[in-house]
Backbone as XML, in Angstrom:
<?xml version="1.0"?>
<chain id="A" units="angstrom">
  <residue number="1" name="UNK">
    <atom name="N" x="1.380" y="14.930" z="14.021"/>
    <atom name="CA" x="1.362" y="14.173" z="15.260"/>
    <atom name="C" x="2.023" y="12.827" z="15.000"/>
  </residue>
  <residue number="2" name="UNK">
    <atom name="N" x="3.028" y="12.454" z="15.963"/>
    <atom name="CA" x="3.522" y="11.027" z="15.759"/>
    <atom name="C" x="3.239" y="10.327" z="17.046"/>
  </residue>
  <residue number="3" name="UNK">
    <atom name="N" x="2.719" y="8.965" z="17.204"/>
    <atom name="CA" x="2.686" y="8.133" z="17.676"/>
    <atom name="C" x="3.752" y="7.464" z="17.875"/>
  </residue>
  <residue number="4" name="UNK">
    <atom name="N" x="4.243" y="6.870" z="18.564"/>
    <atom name="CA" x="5.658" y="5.610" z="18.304"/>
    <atom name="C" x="5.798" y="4.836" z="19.319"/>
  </residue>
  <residue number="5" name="UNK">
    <atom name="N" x="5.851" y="3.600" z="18.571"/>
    <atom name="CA" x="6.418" y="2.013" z="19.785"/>
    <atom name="C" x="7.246" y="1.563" z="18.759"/>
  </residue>
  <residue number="6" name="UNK">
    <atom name="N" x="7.878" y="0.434" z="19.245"/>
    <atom name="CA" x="8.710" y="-0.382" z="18.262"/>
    <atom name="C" x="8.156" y="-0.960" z="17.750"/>
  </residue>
  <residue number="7" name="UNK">
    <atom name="N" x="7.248" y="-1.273" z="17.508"/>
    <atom name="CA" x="6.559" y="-2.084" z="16.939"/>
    <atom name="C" x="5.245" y="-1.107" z="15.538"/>
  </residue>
  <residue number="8" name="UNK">
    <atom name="N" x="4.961" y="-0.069" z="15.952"/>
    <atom name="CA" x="4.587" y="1.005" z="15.424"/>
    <atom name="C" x="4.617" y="2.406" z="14.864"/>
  </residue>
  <residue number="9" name="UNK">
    <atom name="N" x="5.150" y="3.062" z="14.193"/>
    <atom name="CA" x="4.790" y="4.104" z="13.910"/>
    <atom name="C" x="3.605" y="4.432" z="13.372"/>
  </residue>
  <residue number="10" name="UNK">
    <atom name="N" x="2.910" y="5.674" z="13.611"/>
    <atom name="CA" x="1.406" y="6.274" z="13.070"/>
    <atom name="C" x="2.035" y="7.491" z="13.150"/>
  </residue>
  <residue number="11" name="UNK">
    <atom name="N" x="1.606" y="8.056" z="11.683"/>
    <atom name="CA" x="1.836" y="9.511" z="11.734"/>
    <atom name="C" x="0.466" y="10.539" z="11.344"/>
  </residue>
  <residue number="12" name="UNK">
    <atom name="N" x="0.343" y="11.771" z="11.815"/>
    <atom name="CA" x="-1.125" y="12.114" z="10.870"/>
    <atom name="C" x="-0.801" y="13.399" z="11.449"/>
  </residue>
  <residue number="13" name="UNK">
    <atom name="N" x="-1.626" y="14.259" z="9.985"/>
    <atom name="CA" x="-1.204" y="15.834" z="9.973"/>
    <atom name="C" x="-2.026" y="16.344" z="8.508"/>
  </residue>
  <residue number="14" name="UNK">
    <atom name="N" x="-1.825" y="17.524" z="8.490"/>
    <atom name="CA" x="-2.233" y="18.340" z="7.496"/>
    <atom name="C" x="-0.993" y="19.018" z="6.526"/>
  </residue>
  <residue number="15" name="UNK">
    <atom name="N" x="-1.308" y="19.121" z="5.418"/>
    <atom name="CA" x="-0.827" y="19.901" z="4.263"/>
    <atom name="C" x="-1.370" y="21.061" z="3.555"/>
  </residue>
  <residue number="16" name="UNK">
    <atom name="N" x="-0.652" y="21.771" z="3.668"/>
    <atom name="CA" x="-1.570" y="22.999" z="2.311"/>
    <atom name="C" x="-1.273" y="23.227" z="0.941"/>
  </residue>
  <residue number="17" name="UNK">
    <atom name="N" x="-1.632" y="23.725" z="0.304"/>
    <atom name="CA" x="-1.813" y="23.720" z="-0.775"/>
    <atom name="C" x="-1.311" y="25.442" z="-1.009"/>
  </residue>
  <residue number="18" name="UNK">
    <atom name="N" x="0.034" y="25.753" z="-1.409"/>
    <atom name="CA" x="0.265" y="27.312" z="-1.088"/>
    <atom name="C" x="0.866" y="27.804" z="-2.607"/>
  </residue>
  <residue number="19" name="UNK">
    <atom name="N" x="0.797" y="26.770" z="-3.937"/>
    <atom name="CA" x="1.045" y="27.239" z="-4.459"/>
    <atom name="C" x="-0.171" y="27.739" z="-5.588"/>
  </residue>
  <residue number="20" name="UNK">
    <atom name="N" x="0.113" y="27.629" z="-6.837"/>
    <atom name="CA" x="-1.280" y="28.621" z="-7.456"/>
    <atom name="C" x="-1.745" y="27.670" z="-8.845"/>
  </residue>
  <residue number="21" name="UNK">
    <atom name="N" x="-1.479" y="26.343" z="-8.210"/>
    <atom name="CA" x="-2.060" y="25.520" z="-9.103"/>
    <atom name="C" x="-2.507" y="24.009" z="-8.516"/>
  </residue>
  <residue number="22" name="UNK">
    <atom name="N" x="-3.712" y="23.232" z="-9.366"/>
    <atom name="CA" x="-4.063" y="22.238" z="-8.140"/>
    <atom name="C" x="-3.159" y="21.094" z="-8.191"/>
  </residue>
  <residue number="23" name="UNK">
    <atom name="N" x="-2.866" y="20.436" z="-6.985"/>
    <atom name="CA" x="-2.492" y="19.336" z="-6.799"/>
    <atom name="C" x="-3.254" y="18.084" z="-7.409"/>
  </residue>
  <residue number="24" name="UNK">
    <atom name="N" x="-2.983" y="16.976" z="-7.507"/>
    <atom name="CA" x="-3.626" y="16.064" z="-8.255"/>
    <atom name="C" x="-3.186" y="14.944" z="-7.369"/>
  </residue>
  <residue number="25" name="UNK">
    <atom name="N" x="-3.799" y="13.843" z="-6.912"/>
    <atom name="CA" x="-2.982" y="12.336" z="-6.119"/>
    <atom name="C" x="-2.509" y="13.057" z="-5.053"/>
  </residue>
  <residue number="26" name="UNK">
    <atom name="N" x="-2.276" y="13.655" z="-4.397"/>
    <atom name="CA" x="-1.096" y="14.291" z="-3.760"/>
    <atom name="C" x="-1.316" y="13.105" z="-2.177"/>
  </residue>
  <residue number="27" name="UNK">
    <atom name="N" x="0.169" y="12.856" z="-2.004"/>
    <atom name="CA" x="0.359" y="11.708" z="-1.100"/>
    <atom name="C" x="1.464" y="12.467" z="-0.061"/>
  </residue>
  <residue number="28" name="UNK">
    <atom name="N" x="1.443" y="11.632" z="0.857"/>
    <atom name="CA" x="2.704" y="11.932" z="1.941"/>
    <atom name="C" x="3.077" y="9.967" z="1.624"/>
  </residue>
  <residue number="29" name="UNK">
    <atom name="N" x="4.691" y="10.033" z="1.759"/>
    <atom name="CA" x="5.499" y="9.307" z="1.705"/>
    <atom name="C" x="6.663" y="8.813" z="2.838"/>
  </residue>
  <residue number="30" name="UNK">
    <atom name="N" x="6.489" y="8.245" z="3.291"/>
    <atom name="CA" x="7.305" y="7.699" z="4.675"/>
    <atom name="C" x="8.195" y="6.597" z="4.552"/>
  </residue>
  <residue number="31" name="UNK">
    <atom name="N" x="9.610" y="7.016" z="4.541"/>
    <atom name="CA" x="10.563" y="6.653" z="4.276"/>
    <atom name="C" x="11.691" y="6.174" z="6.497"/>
  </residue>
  <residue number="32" name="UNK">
    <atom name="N" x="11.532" y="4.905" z="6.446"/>
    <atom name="CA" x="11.785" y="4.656" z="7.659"/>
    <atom name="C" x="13.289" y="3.810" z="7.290"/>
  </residue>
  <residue number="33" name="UNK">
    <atom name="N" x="14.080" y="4.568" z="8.315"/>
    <atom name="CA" x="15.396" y="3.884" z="8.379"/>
    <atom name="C" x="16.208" y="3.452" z="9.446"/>
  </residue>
  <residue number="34" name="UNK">
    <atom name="N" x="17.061" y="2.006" z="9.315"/>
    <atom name="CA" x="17.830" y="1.712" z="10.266"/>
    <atom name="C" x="19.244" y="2.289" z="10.510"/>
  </residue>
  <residue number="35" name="UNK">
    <atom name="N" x="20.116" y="2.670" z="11.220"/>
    <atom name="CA" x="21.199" y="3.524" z="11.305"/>
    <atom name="C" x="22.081" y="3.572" z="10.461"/>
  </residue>
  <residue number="36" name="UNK">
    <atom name="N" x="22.088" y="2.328" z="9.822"/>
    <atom name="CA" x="23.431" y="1.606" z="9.604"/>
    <atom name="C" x="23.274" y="1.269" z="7.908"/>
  </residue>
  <residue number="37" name="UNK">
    <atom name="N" x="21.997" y="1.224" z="7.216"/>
    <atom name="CA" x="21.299" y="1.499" z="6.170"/>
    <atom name="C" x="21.667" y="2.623" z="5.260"/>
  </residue>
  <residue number="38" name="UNK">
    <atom name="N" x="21.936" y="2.089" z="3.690"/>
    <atom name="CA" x="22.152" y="3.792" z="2.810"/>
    <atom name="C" x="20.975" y="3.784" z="2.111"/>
  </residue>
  <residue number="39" name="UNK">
    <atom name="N" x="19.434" y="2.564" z="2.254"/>
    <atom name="CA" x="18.565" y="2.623" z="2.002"/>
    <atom name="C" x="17.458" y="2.694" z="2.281"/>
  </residue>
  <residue number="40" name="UNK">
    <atom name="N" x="16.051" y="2.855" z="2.320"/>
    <atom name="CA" x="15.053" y="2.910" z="3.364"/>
    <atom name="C" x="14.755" y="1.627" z="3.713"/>
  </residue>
  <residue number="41" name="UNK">
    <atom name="N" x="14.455" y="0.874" z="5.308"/>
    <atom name="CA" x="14.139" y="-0.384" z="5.411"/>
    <atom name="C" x="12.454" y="-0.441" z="4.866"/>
  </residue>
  <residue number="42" name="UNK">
    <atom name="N" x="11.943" y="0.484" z="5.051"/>
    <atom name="CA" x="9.724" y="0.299" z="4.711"/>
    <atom name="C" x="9.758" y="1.747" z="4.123"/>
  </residue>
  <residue number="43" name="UNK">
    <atom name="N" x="9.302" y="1.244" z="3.693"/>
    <atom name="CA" x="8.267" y="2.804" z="2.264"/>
    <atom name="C" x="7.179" y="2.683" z="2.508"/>
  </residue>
  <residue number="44" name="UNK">
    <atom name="N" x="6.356" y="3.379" z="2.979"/>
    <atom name="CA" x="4.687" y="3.743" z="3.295"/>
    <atom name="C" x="4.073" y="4.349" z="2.284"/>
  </residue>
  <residue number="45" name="UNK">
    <atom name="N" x="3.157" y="5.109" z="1.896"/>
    <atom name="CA" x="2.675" y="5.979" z="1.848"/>
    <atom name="C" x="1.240" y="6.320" z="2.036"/>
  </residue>
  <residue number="46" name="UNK">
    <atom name="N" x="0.474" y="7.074" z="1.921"/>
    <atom name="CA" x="-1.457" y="7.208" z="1.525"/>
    <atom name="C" x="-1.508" y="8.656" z="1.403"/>
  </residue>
  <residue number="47" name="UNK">
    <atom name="N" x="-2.649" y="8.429" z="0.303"/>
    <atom name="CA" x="-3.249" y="9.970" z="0.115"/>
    <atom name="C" x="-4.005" y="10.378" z="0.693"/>
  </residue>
  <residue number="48" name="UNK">
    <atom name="N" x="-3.724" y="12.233" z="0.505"/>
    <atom name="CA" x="-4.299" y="12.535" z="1.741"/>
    <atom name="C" x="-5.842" y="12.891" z="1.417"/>
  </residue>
  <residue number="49" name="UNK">
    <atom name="N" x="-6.888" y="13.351" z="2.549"/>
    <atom name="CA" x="-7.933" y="13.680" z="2.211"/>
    <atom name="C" x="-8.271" y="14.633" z="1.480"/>
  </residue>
  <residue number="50" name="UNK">
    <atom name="N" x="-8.451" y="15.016" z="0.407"/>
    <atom name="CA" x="-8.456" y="16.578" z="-0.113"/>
    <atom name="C" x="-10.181" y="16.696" z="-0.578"/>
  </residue>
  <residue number="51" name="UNK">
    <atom name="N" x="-10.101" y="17.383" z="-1.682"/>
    <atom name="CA" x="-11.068" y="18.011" z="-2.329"/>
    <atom name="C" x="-11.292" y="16.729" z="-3.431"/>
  </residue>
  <residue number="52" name="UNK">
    <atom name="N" x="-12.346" y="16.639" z="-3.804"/>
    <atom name="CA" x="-12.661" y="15.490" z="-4.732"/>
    <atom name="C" x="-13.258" y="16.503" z="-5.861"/>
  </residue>
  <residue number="53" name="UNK">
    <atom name="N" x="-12.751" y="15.423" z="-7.273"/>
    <atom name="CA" x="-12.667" y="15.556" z="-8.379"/>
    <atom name="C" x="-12.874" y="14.678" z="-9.530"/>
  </residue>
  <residue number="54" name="UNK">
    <atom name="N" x="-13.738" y="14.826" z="-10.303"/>
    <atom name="CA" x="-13.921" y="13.951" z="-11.459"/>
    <atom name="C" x="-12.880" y="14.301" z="-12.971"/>
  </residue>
  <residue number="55" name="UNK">
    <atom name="N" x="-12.159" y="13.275" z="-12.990"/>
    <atom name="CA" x="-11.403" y="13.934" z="-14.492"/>
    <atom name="C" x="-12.245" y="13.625" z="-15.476"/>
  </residue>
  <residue number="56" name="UNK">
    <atom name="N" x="-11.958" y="14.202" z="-16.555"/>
    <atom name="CA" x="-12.204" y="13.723" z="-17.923"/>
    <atom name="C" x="-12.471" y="12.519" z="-18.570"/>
  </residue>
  <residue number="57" name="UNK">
    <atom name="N" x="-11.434" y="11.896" z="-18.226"/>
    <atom name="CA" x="-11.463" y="10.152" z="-18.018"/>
    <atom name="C" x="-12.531" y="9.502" z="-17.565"/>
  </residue>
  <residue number="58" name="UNK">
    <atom name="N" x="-13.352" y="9.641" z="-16.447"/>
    <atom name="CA" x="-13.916" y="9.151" z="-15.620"/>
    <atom name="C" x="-13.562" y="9.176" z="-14.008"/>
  </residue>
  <residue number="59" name="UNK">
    <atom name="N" x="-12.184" y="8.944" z="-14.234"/>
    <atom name="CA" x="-11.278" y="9.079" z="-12.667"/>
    <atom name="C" x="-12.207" y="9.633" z="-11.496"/>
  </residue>
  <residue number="60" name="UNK">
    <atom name="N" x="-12.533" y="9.337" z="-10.579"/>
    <atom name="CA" x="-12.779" y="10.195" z="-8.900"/>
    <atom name="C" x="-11.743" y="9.897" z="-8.252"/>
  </residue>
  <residue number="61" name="UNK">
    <atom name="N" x="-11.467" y="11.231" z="-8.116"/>
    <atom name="CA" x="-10.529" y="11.582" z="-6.630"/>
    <atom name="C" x="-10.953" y="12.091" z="-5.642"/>
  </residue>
  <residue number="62" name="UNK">
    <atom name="N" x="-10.483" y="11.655" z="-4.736"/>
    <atom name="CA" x="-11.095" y="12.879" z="-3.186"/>
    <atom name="C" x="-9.033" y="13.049" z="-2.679"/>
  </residue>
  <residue number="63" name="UNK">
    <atom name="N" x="-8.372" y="12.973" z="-3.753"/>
    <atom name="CA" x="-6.496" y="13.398" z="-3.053"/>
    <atom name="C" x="-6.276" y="14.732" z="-3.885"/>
  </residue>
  <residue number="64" name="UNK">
    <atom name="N" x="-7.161" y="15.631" z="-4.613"/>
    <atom name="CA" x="-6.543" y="16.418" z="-4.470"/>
    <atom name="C" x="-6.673" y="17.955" z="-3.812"/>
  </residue>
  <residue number="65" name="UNK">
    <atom name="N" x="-5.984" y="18.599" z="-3.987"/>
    <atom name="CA" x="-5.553" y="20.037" z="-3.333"/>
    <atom name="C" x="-5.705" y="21.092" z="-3.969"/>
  </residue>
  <residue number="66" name="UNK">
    <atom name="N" x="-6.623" y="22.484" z="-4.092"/>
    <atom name="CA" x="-6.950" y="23.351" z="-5.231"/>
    <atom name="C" x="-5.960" y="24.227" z="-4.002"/>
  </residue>
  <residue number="67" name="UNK">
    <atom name="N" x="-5.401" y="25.340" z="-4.863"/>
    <atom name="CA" x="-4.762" y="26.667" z="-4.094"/>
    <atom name="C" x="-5.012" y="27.092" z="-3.007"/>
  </residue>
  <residue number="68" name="UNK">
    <atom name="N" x="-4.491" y="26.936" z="-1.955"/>
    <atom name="CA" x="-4.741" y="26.978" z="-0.473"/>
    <atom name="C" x="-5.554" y="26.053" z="0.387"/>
  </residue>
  <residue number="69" name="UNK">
    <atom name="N" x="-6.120" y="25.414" z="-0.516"/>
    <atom name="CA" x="-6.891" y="24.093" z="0.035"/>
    <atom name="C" x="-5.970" y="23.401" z="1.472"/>
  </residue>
  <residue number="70" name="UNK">
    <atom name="N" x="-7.005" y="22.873" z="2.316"/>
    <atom name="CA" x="-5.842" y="21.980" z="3.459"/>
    <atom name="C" x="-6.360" y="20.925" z="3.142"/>
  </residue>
  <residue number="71" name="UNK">
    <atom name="N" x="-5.270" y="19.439" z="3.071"/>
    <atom name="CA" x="-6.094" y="18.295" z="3.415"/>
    <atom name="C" x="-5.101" y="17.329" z="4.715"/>
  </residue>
  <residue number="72" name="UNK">
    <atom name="N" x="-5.873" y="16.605" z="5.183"/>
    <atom name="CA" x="-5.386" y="15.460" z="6.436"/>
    <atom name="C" x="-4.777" y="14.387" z="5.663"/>
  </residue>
  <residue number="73" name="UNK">
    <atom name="N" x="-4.118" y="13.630" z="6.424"/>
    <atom name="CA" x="-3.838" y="12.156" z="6.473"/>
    <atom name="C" x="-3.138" y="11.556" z="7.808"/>
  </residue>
  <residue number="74" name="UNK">
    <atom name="N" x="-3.553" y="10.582" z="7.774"/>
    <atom name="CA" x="-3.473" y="9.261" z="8.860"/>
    <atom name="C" x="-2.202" y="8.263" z="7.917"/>
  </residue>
  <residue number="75" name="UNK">
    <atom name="N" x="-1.285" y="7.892" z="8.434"/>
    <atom name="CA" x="-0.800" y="6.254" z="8.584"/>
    <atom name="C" x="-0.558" y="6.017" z="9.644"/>
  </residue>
  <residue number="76" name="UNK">
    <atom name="N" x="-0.688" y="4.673" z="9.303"/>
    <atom name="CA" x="-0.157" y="3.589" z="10.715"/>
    <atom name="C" x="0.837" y="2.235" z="9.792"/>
  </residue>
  <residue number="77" name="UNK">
    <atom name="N" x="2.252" y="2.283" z="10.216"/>
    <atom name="CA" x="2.980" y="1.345" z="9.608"/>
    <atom name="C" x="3.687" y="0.707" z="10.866"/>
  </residue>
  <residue number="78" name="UNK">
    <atom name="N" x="3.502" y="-0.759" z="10.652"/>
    <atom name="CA" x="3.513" y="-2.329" z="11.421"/>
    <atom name="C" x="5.395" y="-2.424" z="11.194"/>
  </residue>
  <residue number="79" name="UNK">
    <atom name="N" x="6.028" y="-2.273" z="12.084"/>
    <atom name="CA" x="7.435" y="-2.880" z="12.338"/>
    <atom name="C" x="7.276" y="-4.109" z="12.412"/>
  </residue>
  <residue number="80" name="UNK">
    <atom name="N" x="8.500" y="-4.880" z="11.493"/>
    <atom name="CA" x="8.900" y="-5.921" z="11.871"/>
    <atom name="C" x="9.661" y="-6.293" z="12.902"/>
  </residue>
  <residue number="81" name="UNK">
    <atom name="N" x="10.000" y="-7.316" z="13.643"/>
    <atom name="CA" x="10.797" y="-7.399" z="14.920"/>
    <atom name="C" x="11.941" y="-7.258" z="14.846"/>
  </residue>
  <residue number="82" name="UNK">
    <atom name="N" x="12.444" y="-7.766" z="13.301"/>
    <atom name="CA" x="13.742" y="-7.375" z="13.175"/>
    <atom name="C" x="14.145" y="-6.614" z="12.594"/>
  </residue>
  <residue number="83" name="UNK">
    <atom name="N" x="13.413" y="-5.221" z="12.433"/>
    <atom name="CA" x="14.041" y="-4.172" z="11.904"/>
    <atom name="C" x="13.941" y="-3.330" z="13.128"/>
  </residue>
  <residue number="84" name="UNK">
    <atom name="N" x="15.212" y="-2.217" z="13.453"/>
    <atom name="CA" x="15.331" y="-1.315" z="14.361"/>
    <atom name="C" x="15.563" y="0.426" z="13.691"/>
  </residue>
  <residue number="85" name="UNK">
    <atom name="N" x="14.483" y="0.469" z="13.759"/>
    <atom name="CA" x="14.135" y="2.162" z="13.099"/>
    <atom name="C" x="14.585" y="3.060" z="14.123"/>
  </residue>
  <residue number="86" name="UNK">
    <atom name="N" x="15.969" y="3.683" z="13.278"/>
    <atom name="CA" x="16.746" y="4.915" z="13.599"/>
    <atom name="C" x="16.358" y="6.338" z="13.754"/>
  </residue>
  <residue number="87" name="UNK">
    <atom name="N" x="15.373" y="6.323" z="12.247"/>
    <atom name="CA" x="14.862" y="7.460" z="12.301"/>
    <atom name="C" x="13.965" y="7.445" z="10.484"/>
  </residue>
  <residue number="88" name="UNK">
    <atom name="N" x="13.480" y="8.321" z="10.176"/>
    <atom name="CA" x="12.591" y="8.874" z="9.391"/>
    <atom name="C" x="12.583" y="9.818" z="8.577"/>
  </residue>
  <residue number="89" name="UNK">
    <atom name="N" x="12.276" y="10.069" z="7.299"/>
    <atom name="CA" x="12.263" y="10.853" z="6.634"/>
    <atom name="C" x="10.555" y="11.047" z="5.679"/>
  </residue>
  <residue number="90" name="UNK">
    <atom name="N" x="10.488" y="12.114" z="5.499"/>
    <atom name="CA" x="8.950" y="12.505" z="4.623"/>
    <atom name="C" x="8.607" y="13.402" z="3.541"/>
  </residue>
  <residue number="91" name="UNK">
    <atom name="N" x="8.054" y="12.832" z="2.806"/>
    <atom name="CA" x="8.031" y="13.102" z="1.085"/>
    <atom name="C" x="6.361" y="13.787" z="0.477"/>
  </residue>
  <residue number="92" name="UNK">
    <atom name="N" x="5.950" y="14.951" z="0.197"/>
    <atom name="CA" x="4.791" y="14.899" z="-0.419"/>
    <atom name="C" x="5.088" y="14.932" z="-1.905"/>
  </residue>
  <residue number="93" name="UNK">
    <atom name="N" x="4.394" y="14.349" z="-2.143"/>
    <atom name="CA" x="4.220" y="14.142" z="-4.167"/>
    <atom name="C" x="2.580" y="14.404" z="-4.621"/>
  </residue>
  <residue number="94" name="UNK">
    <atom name="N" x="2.841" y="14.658" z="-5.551"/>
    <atom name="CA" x="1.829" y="14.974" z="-6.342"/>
    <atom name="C" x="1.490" y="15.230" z="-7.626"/>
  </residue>
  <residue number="95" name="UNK">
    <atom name="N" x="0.326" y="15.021" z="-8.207"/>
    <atom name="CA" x="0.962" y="15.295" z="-9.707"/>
    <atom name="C" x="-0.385" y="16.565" z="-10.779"/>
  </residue>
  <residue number="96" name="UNK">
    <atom name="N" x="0.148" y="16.959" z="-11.624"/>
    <atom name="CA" x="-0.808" y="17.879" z="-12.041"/>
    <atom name="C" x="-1.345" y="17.899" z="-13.302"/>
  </residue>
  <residue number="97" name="UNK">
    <atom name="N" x="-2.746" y="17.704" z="-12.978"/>
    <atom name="CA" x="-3.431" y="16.956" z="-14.510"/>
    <atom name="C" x="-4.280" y="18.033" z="-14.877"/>
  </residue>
  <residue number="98" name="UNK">
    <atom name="N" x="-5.155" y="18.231" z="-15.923"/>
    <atom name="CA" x="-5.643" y="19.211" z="-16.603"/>
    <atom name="C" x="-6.657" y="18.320" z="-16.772"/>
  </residue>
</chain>
């Protein structure tokens, strides 16, 4: 789902988890651009809600994703006045720890 003013974008949605090993951190990444730009003007990102996990370390997570798992996420990213967003691009990452 996208929201949009000039002054705002909010994006929020779900991911799955379709391959056969768990996700770890796993984030969505929002890459916003002006037309005329060969770089992104704002880089966002947040992790999404997943399954929570204690590593070895100590670490708690609640970002990651076990095999078919779904998780949500919400952003909301604040335009500046003088940037004019063309359009958008979106990134999930993640990483895989033992």
């Amino acid at each position: 789902e996208e929201k949009l003013s000039k002054e705002n974008k909010s994006f929020s949605g779900t991911i799955i988890n379709d391959g056969n090993k768990r996700g770890d951190f796993v984030r969505v990444i929002y890459k916003l651009w002006e037309s005329t730009d060969t770089i992104p003007s704002i880089i966002d990102s947040v992790f999404i809600a997943g399954s929570k996990i204690i590593y070895n370390n100590g670490v708690i997570s609640d970002a990651c994703l076990n095999p078919g798992d779904v998780g949500a996420y919400n952003i909301s990213i604040n335009i500046p006045e003088t940037i004019n967003i063309s359009h958008w691009t979106k990134e999930i990452k993640s990483d895989i720890l033992e």
